[in-house]
C-alpha positions as CSV (number, residue, x, y, z in Angstrom):
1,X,184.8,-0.5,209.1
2,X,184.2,-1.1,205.2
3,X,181.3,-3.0,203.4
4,X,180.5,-3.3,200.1
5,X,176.9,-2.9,198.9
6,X,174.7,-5.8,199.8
7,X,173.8,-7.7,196.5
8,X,170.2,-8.5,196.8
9,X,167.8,-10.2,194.3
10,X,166.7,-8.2,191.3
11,X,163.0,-9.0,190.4
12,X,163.3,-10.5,187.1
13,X,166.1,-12.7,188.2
14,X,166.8,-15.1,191.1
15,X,170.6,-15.4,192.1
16,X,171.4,-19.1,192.2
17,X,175.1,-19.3,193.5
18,X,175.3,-17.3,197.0
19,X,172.3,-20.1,197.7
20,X,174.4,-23.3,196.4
21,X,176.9,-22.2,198.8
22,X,175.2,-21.5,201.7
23,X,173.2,-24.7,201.1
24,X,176.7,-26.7,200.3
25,X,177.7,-25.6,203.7
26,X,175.0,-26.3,205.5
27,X,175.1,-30.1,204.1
28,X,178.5,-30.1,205.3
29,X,177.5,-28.9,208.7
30,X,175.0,-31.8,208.8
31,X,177.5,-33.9,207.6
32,X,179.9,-33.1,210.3
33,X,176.8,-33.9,212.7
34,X,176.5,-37.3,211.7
35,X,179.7,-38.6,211.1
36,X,180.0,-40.6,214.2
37,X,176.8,-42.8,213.8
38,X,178.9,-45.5,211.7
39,X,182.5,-44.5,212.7
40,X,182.3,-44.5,216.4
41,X,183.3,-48.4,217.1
42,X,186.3,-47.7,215.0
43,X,187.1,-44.5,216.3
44,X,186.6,-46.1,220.0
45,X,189.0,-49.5,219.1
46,X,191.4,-47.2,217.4
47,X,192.0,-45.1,220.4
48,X,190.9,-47.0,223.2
49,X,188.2,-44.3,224.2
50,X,186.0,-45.2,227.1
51,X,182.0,-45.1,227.7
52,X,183.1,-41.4,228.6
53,X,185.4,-40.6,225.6
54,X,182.3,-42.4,223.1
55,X,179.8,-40.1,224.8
56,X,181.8,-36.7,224.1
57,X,183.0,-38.3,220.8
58,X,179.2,-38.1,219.8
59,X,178.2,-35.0,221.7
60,X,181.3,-32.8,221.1
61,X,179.9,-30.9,217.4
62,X,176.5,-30.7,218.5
63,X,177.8,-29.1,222.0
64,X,180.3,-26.6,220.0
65,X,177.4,-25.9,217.4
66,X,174.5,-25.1,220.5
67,X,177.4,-23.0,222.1
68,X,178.6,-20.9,219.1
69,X,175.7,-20.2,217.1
70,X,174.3,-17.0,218.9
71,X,178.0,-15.6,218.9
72,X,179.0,-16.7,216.0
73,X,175.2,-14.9,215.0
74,X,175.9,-11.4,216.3
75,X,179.4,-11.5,215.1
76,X,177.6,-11.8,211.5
77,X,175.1,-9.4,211.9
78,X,177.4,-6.7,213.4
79,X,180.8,-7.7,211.8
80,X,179.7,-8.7,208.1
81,X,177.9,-12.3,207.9
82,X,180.2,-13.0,205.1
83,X,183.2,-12.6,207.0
84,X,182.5,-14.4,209.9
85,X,180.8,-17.3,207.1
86,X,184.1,-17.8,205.7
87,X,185.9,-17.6,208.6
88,X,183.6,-20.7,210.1
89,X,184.6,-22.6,206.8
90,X,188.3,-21.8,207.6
91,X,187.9,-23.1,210.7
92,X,186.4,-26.1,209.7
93,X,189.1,-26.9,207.5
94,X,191.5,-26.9,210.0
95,X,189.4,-28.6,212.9
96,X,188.5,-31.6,210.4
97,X,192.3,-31.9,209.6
98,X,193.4,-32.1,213.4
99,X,190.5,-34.9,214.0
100,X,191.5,-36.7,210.9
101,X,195.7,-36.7,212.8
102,X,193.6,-37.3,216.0
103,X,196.4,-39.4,218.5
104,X,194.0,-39.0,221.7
105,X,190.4,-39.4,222.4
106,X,190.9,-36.1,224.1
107,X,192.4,-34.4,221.0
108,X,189.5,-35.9,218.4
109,X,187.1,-34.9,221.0
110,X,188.6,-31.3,221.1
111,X,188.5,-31.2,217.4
112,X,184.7,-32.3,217.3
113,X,184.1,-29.5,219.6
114,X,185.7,-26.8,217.2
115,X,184.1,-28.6,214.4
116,X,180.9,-27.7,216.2
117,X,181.9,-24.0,216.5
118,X,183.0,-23.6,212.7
119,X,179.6,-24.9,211.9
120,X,177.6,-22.9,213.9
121,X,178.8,-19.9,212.3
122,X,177.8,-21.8,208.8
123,X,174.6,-22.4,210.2
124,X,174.0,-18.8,211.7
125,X,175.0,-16.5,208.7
126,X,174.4,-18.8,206.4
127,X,170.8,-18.9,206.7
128,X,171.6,-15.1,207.2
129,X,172.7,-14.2,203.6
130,X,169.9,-16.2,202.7
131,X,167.4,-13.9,204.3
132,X,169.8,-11.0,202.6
133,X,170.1,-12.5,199.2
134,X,166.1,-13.0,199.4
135,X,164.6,-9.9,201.2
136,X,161.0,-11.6,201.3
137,X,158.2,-13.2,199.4
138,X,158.2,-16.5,196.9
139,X,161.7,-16.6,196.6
140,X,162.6,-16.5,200.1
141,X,160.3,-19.5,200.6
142,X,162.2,-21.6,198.2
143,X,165.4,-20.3,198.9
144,X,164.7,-21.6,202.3
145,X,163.2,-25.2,201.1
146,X,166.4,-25.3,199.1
147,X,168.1,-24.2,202.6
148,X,166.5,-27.5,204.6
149,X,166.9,-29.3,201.9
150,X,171.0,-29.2,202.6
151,X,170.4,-30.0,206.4
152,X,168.0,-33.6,204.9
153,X,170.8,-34.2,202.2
154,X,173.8,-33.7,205.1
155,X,171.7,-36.2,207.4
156,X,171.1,-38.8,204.4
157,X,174.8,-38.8,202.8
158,X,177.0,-38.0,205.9
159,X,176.3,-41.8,207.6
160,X,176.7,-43.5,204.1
161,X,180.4,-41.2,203.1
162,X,181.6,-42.3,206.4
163,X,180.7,-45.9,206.4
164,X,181.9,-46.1,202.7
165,X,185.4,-44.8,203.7
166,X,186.0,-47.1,206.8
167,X,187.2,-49.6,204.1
168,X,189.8,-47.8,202.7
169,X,191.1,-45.3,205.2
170,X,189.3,-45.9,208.5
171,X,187.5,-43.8,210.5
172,X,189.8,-40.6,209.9
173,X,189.0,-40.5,205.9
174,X,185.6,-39.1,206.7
175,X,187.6,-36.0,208.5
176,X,189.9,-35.7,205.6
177,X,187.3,-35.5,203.2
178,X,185.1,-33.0,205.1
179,X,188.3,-30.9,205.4
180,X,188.6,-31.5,201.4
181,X,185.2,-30.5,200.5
182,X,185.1,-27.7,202.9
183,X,188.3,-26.1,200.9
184,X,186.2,-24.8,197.3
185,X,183.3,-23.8,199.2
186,X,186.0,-21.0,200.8
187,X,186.8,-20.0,197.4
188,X,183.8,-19.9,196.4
189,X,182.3,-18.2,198.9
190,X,184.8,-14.9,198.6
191,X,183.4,-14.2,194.9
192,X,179.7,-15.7,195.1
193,X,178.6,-14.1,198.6
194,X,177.1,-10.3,198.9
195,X,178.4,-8.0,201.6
196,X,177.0,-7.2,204.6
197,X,175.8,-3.5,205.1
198,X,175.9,-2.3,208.4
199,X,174.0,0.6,208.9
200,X,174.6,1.6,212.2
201,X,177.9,-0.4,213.4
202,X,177.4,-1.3,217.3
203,X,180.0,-2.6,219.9
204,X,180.0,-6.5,219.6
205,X,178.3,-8.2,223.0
206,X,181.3,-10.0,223.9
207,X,181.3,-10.4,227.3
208,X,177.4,-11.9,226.4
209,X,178.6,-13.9,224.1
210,X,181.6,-15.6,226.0
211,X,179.0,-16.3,229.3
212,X,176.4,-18.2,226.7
213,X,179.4,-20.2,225.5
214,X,180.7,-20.9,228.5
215,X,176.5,-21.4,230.7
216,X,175.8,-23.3,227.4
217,X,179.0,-25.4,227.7
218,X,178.7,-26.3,231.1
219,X,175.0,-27.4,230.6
220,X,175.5,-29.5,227.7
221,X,178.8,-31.0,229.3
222,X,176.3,-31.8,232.2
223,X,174.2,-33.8,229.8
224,X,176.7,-35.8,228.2
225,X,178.3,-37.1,231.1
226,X,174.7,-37.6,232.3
227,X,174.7,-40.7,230.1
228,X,177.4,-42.1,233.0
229,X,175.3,-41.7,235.6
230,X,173.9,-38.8,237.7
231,X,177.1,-38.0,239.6
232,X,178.6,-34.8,241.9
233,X,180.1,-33.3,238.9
234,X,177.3,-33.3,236.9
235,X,175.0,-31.4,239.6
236,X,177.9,-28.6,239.7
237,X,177.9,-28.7,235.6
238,X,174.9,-28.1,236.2
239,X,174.5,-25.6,238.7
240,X,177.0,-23.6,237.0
241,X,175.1,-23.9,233.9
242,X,172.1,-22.7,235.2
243,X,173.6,-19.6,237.3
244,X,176.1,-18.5,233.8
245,X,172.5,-18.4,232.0
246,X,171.2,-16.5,234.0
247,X,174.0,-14.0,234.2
248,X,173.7,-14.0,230.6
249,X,169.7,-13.0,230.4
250,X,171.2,-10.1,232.9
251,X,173.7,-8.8,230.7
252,X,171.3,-8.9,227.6
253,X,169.1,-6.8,229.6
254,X,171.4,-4.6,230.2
255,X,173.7,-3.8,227.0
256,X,172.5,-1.7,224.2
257,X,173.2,-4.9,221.3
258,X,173.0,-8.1,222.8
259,X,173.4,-11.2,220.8
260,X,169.8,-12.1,221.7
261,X,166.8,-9.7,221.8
262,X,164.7,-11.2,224.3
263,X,162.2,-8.8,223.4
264,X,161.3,-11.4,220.5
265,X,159.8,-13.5,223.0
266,X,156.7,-11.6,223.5
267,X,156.4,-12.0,219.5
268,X,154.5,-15.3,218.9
269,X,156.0,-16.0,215.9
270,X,159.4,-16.3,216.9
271,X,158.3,-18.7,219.8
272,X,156.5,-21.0,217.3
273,X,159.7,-21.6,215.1
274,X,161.8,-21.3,218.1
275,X,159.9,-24.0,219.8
276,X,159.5,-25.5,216.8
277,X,162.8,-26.2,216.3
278,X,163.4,-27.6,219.5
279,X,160.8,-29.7,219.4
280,X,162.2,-31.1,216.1
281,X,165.5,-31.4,217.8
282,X,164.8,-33.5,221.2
283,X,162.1,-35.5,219.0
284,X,162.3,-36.2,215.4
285,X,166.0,-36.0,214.7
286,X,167.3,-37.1,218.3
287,X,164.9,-40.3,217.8
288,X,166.2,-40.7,213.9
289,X,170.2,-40.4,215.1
290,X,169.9,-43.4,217.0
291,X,167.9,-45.5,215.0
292,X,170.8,-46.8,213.0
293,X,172.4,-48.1,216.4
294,X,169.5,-50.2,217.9
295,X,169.0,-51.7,214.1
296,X,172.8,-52.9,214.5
297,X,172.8,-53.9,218.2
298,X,169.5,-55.2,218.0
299,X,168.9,-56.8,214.5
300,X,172.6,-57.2,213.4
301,X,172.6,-55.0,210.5
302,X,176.1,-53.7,209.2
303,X,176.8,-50.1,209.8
304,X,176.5,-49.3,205.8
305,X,172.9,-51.0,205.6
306,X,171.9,-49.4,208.6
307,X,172.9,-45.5,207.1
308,X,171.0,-47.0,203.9
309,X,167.8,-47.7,205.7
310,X,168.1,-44.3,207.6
311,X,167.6,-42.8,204.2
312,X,164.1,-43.2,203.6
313,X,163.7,-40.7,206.1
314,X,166.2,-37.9,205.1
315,X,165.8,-38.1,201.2
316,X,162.2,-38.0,201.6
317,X,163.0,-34.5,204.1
318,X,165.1,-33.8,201.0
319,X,162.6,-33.7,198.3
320,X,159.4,-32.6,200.9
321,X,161.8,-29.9,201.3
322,X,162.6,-28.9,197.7
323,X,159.0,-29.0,197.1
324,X,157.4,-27.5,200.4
325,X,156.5,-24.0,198.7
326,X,154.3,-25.6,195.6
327,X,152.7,-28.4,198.1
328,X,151.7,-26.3,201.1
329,X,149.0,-24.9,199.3
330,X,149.3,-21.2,200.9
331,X,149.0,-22.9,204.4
332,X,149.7,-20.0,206.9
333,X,153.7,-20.8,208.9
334,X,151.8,-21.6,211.7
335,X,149.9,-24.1,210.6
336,X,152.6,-25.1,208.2
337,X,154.4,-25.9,211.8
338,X,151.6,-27.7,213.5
339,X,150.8,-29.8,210.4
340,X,154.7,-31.0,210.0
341,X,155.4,-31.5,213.6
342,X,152.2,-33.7,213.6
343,X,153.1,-35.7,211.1
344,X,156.5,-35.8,212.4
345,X,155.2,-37.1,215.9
346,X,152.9,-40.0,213.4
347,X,156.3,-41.0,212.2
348,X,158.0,-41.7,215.1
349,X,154.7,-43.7,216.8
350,X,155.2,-45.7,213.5
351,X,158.7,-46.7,214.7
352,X,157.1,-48.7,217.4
353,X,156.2,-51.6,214.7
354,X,160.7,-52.1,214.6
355,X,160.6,-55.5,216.7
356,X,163.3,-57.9,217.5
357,X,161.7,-60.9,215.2
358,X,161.5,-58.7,212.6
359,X,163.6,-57.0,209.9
360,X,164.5,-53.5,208.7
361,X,161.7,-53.0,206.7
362,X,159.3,-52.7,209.5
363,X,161.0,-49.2,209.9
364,X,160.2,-48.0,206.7
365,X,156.7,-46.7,207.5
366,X,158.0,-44.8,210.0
367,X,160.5,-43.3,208.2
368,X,158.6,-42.1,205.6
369,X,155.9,-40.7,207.3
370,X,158.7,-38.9,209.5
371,X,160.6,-37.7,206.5
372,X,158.0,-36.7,204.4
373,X,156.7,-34.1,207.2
374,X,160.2,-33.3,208.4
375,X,161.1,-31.7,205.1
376,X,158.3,-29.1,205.4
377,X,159.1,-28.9,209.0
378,X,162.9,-27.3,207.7
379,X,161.8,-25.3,205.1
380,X,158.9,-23.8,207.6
381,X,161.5,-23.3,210.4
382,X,164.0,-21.9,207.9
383,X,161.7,-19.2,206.6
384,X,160.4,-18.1,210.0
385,X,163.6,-18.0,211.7
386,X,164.9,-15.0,209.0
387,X,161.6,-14.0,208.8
388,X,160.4,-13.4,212.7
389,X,163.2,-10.8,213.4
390,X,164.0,-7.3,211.6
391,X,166.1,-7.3,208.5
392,X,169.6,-6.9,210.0
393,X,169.2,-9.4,212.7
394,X,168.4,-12.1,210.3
395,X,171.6,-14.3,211.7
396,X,170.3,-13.7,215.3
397,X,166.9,-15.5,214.2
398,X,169.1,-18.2,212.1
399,X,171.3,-18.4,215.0
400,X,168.2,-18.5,217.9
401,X,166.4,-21.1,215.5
402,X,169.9,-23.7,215.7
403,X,170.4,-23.2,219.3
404,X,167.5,-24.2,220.1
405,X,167.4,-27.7,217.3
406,X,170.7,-28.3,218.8
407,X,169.9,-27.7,222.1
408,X,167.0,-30.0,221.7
409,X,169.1,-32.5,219.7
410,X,171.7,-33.4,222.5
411,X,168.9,-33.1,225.2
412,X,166.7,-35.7,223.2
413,X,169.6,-38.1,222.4
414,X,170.8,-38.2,226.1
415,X,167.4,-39.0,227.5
416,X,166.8,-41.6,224.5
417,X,170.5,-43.1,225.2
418,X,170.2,-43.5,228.8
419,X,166.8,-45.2,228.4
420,X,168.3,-47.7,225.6
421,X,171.4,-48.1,227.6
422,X,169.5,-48.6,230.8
423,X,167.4,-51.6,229.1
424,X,170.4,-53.4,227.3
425,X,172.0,-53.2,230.5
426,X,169.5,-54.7,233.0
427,X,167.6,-57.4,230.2
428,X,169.6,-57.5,227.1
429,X,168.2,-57.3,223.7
430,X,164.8,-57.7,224.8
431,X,165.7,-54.5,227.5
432,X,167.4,-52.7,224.3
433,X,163.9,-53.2,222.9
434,X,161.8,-51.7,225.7
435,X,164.2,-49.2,226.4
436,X,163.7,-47.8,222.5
437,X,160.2,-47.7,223.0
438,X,160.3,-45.5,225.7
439,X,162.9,-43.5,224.3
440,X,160.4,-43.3,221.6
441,X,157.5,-42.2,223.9
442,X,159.3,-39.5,225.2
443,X,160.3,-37.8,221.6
444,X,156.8,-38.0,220.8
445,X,156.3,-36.1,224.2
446,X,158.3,-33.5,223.1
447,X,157.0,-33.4,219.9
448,X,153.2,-33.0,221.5
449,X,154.7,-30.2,223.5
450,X,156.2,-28.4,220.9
451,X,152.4,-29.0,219.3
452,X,151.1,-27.5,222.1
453,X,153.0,-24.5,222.5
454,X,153.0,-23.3,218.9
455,X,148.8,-24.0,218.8
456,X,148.2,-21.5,222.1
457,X,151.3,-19.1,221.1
458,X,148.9,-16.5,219.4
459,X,149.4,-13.0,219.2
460,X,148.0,-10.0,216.8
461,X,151.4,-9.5,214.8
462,X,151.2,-13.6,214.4
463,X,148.0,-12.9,212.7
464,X,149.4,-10.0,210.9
465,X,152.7,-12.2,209.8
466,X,150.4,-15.1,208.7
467,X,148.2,-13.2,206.2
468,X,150.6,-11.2,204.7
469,X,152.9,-14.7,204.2
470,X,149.9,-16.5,203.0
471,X,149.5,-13.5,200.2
472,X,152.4,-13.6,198.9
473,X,153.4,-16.9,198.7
């Protein structure tokens, strides 16, 4: 197999364009994310989708994404991260096209799923050329600020472009236009990316890759339809979730490349940003995706204000993030981490003040606080995940680092919909109400957790990592 000589960054010059696409993409990834959180009544009237069919209409990227991403990972690092990068953005293309022709809630669902798996290699290499482009030091730290600062602006924009469009070509526009937008970054991508070198080509961990799809499938299946009620064939999801999973770990142990070294584990700094991510995942962002429906069901807000509001929490992750290597003040990665998952956690207690006699701005607080130290949460967690594993497995820490947000993302949102859903349904508003609190409490459980485990994770080549980071940056 052929590569080209990996471009990296000359010292008297940073390379802007391989980063404005990889950022682009990941905005569109985000985008894809959060396109159902003002489109899903029209999608569900439009098709006559079910409580079922509006559960996998919501979870069917984030499941592809959490599936794909350490595949689609090792396929970078092993087959050429650009390669597998643009073919995730063909893919896209072609998924956003079917959903936007969707005739079934089975077929959009389908296409949500794919959508998911076309993002997750985005999301994997993309961070990965990243950590190729920028080897290490200064640069790497802003190139991965400007990195997060594509997942806050795909969060803040993908709401509004969807709500905006439901006007003039329903819910399908958004699909259309993703597929659209989706189409230069290709082109774009086959001159402006750098080749990967792959020193020693291995054998692709296939067979490891196919049972994590299919464990990781089963489990997050189990999950959505979780929000239906505990039933038989969630406990066999389950089960066979549980048992692929562990088949999986056996096969990693076994081969010679697997997907997933689970020798990083004993590192403590790849289980701070590991954890660290899902900690922002099941708290923070699970917690901010469905804010915008308990401001419409509870305060009767239109869909467009309510993406509006959302946005004092991810354009202030936008610009924290843009600006996270000249305010952190040479603050080590770990306690980069602990500080922004505090704050984060200080956010979301400050969503509590949100009350049915009150209005929107009683959120704001919250959301500002919440966005403010969410935007050095992504730049922290984007540096350490290409930064905690060797050079050429740099999409294996991208890839570890999504799995587990995502991961934490659709196990947040379930828990925090079944407790909403379980209050509107047995008191009404004033049950939606108390429901959202405690689907509050338990994000800000996960995010203490996540606190917790990065504090006590400590280990000598942590130390090692932290002063060398704190030197240079």
């Amino acid at each position: 197999m052929h590569h080209s000589q990996t471009h990296s960054a000359p010292s008297n010059a940073t390379p802007v364009a391989p980063l404005l696409v990889v950022a682009g993409a990941t905005m569109l990834a985000l985008i894809v994310f959060t396109q159902p959180l003002t489109t899903l009544a029209a999608s569900v009237a439009d098709l006559g989708s079910g409580p079922g069919g509006q559960a996998w209409i919501l979870s069917g990227m984030p499941l592809g994404a959490a599936a794909g991403l350490l595949g689609a990972g090792a396929l970078g690092d092993n087959l050429g991260r650009k390669r597998v990068f643009l073919s995730g953005v063909t893919l896209l293309v072609i998924a956003s096209i079917v959903a936007a022709l969707a005739w079934s809630t089975f077929v959009l669902v389908a296409a949500r799923v794919v959508q998911g798996l076309a993002s997750s290699a985005l999301l994997a290499c993309g961070l990965g050329l990243i950590g190729q482009v920028y080897p290490h030091g200064p640069a790497r730290v802003r190139a991965a600020g400007i990195w997060a600062a594509g997942l806050g602006a795909g969060v803040a924009i993908g709401p509004i472009i969807a709500a905006g469009l439901l006007s003039f070509g329903g819910w399908r526009a958004s699909h259309a236009v993703v597929a659209i937008l989706a189409t230069p970054l290709a082109l774009s991508g086959r001159r402006r990316l750098p080749e990967t070198v792959i020193k020693n080509p291995a054998r692709v961990d296939y067979a490891g890759s196919v049972v994590l799809m299919v464990g990781m499938g089963a489990f997050l299946a189990a999950l959505t339809e979780m929000r239906l009620g505990f039933r038989p064939h969630v406990i066999w999801l389950f089960a066979a979730g549980v048992i692929l999973l562990c088949v999986f770990v056996w096969i990693e142990v076994q081969t010679s490349n697997p997907i997933l070294q689970l020798s990083l584990f004993t590192r403590a700094d790849f289980v701070g940003a590991t954890t660290g991510a899902f900690a922002s995942g099941a708290g923070v962002l699970s917690i901010m995706t469905l804010l915008p429906t308990v401001l419409e069901r509870s305060l009767g807000v239109s869909p467009l204000l309510a993406a509006v509001v959302l946005i004092a929490w991810s354009a202030m992750t936008v610009i924290t993030a843009l600006a996270a290597n000249r305010l952190h003040s040479g603050l080590s990665p770990r306690a980069l981490l602990l500080w922004s998952m505090f704050g984060c956690g200080v956010g979301q207690v400050l969503l509590w003040l949100v009350v049915p006699s009150g209005g929107v701005l009683l959120a704001l607080p919250g959301l500002l606080m919440a966005g403010i130290s969410n935007g050095f949460l992504n730049a922290a967690l984007g540096h350490q995940a290409v930064q905690t594993v060797p050079q050429d497995r740099t999409a294996m820490g991208s890839a570890a680092n999504n799995t587990a947000r995502y991961l934490g993302s659709a196990i947040g949102i379930t828990i925090a919909a079944v407790l909403i859903a379980h209050g509107a349904e047995v008191h009404g508003a004033s049950g939606l109400f108390s429901g959202w609190r405690q689907a509050i409490l338990v994000s800000v459980a996960f995010t203490v957790i996540g606190i917790a485990i990065v504090f006590f994770a400590r280990s000598r080549d942590l130390a090692t990592t932290d002063a060398q980071t704190a030197q240079t940056a």
